[in-house]
N, C-alpha and C positions, 0 to 999 in steps of 0.2 A: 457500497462496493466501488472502487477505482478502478481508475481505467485498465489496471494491468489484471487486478482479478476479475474482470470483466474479461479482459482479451483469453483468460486461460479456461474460459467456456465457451469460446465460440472454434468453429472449424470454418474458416473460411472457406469459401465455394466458389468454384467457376465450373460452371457446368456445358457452357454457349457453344454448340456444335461450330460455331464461325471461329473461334476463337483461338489463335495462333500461337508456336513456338513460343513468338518474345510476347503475347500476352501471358502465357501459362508461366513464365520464369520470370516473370516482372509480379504476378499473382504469389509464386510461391517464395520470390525476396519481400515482399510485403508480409507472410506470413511468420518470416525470420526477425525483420524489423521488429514486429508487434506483439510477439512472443505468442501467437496465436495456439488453440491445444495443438490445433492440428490444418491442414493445408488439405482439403478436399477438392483432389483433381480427376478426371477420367483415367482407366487402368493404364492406358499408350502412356502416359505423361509420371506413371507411379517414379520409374528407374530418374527421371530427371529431376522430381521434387524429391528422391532419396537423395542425391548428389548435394543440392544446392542446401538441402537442410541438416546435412551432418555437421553434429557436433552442437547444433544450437538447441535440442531437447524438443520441437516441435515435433510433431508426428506426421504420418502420411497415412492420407485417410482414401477410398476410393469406392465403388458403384459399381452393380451390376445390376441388370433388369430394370433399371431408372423406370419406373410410367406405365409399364404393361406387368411384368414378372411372370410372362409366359414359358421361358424358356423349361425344357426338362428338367427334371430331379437331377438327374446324370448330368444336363449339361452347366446347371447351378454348380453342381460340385466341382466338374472340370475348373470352372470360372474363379470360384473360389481357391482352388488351388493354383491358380494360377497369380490371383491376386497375392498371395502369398509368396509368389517367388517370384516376382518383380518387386517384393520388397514395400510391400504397406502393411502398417504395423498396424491400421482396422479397417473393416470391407463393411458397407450401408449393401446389403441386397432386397428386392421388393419380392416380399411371400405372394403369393398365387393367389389373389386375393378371389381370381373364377372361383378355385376349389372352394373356400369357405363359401361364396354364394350360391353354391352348389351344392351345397349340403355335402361335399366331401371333406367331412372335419379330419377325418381321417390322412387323407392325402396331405393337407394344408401341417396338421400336427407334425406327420414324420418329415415334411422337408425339414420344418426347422429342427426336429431332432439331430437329422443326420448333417446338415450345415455345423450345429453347435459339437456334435461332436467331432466335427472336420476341422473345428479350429481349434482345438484343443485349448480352451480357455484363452487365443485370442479376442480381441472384440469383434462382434459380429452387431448388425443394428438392422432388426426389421421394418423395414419402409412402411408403414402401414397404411393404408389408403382409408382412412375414416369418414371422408366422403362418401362413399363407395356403398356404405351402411347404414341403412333406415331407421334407426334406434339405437335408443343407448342401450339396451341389452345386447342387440349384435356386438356392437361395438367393445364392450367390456370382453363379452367371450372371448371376441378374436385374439384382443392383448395379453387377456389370461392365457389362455391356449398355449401361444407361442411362449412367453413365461415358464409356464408348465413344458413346455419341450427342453428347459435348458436355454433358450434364445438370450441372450445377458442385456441386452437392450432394446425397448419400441420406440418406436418413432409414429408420432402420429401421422406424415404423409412424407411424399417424396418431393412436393413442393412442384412437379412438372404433370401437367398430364390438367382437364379440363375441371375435373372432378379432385382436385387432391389440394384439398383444403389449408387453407394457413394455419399457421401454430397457432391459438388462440390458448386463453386462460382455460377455457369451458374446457377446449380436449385434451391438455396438457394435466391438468388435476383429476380428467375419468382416468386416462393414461396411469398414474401412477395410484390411481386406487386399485385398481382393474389387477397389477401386477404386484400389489401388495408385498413389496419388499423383494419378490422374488426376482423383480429385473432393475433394471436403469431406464430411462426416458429421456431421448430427445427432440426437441422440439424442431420443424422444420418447415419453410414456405412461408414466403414477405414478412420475414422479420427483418426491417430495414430503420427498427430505433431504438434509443436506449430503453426509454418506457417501457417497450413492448418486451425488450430483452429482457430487461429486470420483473418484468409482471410475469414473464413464464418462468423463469427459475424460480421466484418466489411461488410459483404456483407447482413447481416440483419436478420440471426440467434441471438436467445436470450439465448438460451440452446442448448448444445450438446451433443449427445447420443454417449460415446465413452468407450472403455475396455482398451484405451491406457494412462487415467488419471494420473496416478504417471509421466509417461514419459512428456507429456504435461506440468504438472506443473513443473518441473525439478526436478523431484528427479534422484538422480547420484550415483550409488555403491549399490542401495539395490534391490532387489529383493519382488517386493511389486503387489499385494501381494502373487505374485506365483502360481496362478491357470492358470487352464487347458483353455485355451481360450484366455489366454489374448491378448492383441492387434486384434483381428479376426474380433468384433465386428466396 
């Protein structure tokens, strides 16, 4: 894989609650340079990474529930809807990961029902906290579930939060047995090398969630794009 089909799997990330105006437009001209799939910034910053990547085929990717995914069903939905009309072409939200440990499979099923069919076959990417889950049977269920609701992609973690484990090979291949065809997988949390990149695609990620993107595709001597966060993600 080269550097360039390398870059058109990852979605670059800055997530760094410190992290400014000209970081986030220095982050999303990085994303244009490097032909990245897509530019993952927080919702406030969607309209600005729309502006500055028209016309170069990058995407605009964005978050909601980062670390907890407590919010309501209703207020998911507002969010989502709203991620949608400030203009990002796919929304990573974190499924409620209490309900599933609460035996309410129920509850945890129809959000992602009613998510998937709020985005009428946009992408949507469930955060999945696979730490969170004492076994690999939990852990399968939960990605099946969501799969089964319509959910068009997992994500094994959100990569923030104390418990939400890095991409690894291990969860990245339960990931895509788990959803058997039925979703997409991306991999997220301290993927900060090429190794690592290419040993989870090969292991059946199709996207990865990472802040260490310049490094990955090899850039060498620059300083790119210098914000507060990088590689953390």
């Amino acid at each position: 894989m080269n550097d360039s089909e390398m870059a058109a799997r990852l979605q670059y990330t800055l997530v760094d609650p410190s992290a400014s105006r000209a970081d986030f437009t220095r982050h999303v001209e990085a994303c244009a340079e490097y032909r990245f799939h897509a530019a993952m910034v927080p919702m406030c910053w969607v309209p600005l990474a729309r502006t500055i990547l028209q016309g170069t085929g990058v995407r605009v990717a964005t978050f909601f529930g980062i670390g907890m995914g407590h919010e309501s069903l209703a207020a998911k939905c507002m969010l989502l809807r709203e991620c949608w009309a400030l203009g990002a072409d796919e929304v990573d939200y974190q499924p409620n990961m209490s309900f599933f440990l609460s035996g309410m499979e129920e509850q945890f099923a129809e959000e992602g029902r009613t998510l998937a069919r709020m985005s009428e076959g946009r992408p949507i990417k469930a955060m999945l906290e696979l730490g969170y889950l004492a076994d690999r049977a939990s852990k399968v269920r939960a990605a099946r579930m969501l799969a089964d609701s319509g959910v068009p992609w997992v994500k094994n973690s959100s990569g923030v939060g104390e418990k939400s484990e890095p991409a690894t090979v291990e969860n990245i291949s339960l990931l895509k047995e788990a959803v058997a065809g039925k979703a997409h997988v991306k991999g997220s949390g301290k993927i900060r090398t090429r190794q690592q990149a290419e040993a989870l695609l090969a292991a059946g990620a199709e996207l990865l969630g990472t802040s260490a993107g310049p490094q990955i595709v090899g850039v060498r001597g620059k300083d790119h794009p210098g914000h507060p966060g990088s590689g953390q993600y």
